[in-house]
C-alpha positions, -999 to +999 in steps of 0.1 A: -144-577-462-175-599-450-200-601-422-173-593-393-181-619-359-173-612-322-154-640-309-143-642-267-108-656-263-089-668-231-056-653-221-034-657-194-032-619-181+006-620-179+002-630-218-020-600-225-002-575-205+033-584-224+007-587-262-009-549-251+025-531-246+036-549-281+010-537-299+010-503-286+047-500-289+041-508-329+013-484-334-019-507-333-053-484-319-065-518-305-066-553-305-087-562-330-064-555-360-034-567-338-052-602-335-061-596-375-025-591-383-014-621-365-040-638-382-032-627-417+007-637-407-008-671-404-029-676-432-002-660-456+025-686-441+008-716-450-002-701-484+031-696-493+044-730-481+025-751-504+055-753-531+025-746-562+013-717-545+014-685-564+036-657-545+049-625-548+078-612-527+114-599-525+149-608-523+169-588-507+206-590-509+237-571-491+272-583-511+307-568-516+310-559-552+346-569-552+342-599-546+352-621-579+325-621-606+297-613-580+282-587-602+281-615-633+270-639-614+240-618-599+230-606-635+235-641-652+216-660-628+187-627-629+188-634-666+181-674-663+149-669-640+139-638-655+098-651-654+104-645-621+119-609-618+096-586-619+123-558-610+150-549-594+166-523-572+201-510-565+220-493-545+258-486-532+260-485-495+300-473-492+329-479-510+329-523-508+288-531-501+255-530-528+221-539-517+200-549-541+162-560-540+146-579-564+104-578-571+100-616-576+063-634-585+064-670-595+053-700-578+065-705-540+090-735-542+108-722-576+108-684-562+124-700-529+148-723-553+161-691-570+161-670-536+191-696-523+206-697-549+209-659-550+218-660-518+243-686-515+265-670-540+302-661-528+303-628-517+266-622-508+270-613-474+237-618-463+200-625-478+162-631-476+130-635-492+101-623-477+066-637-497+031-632-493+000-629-516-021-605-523-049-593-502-075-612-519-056-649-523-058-643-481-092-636-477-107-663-507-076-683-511-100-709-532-110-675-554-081-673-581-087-649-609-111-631-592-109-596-587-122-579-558 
């Protein structure tokens, strides 16, 4: 982390009131690392937007295993973009419904290609992707290959 700096910010106390009892309700000790968080958030959204950007992330995936050649289909289409599975996890909910999450790293608009067409499958019932970067891409985003 570098040289931390103080800065004042104007709220509307209604505002502040409603950010206070959010960030209390979630655990946070103070503001600070709420307004850190938020920041973070941010930064790691527009990272992951640019469609060259390196990302990791998941997809995660709720589908009836019933339904016609969904299993196949999951595994075939796993096996076409496997540079971008790292892993993946499974489970059996109840008799009809599997989750399964996948470890995916790749750059942002192919990771976000293969995340729909997971997804849009017939018989998924319901999916997202989540991405970020790590730690250090947030704080030096102009750093790559650095480790810190």
């Amino acid at each position: 982390m570098g040289v931390l700096n103080r800065i004042g910010i104007a709220l509307d106390s209604d505002l502040l009131k409603r950010f206070d009892r959010s960030i209390q309700q979630r655990g946070y000790t103070n503001r600070s690392e709420a307004f850190r968080d938020l920041i973070r958030d941010r930064l790691v959204t527009e990272q992951t937007a640019a469609p060259e950007a390196t990302v990791v992330g998941t997809v995660t995936l709720i589908y009836d295993h019933h339904a016609h050649g969904i299993t196949e289909k999951l595994t075939e289409a796993q096996h076409e973009h496997h540079d971008l599975v790292v892993s993946t996890s499974h489970a059996h909910l109840d008799h009809d419904s599997c989750l399964e999450v996948l470890i995916v790293h790749g750059k942002s608009a192919q990771v976000a290609q293969f995340a729909d067409l997971l997804i849009g499958l017939k018989g998924v019932q319901h999916g997202r992707l989540v991405m970020t970067v790590p730690a250090h891409e947030i704080e030096h985003p102009h750093e790559h290959g650095h480790k810190h």
